[in-house]
C-alpha positions in Angstrom: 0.0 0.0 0.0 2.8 2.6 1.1 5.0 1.7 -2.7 1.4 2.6 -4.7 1.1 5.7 -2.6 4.7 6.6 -3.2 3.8 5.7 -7.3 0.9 8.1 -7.0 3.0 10.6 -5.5 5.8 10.4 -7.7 3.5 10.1 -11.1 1.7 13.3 -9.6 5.0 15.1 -9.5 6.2 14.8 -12.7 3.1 15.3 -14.4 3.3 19.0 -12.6 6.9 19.3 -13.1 5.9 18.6 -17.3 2.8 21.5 -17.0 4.9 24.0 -15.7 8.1 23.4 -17.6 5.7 23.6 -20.7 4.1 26.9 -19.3 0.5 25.5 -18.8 0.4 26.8 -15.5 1.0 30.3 -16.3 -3.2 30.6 -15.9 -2.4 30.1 -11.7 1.0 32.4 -11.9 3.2 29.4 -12.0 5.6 29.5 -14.6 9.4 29.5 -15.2 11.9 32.2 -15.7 12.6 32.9 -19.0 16.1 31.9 -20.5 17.3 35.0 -20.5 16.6 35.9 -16.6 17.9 32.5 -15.3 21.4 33.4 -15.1 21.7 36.7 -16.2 25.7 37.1 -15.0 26.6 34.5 -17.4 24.9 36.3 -20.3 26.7 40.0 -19.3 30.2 37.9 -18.9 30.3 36.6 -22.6 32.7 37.7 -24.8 31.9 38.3 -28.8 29.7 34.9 -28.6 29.5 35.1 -32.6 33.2 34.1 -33.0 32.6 30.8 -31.6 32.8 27.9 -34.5 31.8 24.3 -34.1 34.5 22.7 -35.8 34.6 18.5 -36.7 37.4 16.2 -35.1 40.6 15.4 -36.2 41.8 12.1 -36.1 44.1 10.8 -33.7 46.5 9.7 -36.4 46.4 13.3 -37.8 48.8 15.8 -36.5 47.3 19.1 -35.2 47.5 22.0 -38.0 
């Protein structure tokens, strides 16, 4: 009785979690910060951000240019 409880409890708590990551609660004045206001010193430290390049990876065998 006490595990199907703890099941209920659990399934409960990630079906909440789900609605207000997905902003369905915003109707009761739940709902997440924003990207941009969850760690706003990060975004203020970055340094020209547009001169980062995803580059692919070089073989091991390959010596480095």
């Amino acid at each position: 009785m006490k595990l199907r409880l703890a099941l209920i409890v659990l399934l409960l708590a990630n079906a909440g979690y789900f609605l207000w990551a997905r902003g369905d609660l915003v109707g009761f004045g739940l709902a997440p910060a924003s990207l941009n206001e969850r760690e706003p010193q990060r975004m203020a430290r970055q340094i020209k951000p547009e001169w980062v390049q995803v580059r692919k990876d070089v073989k091991a065998g390959a010596p480095a240019p």
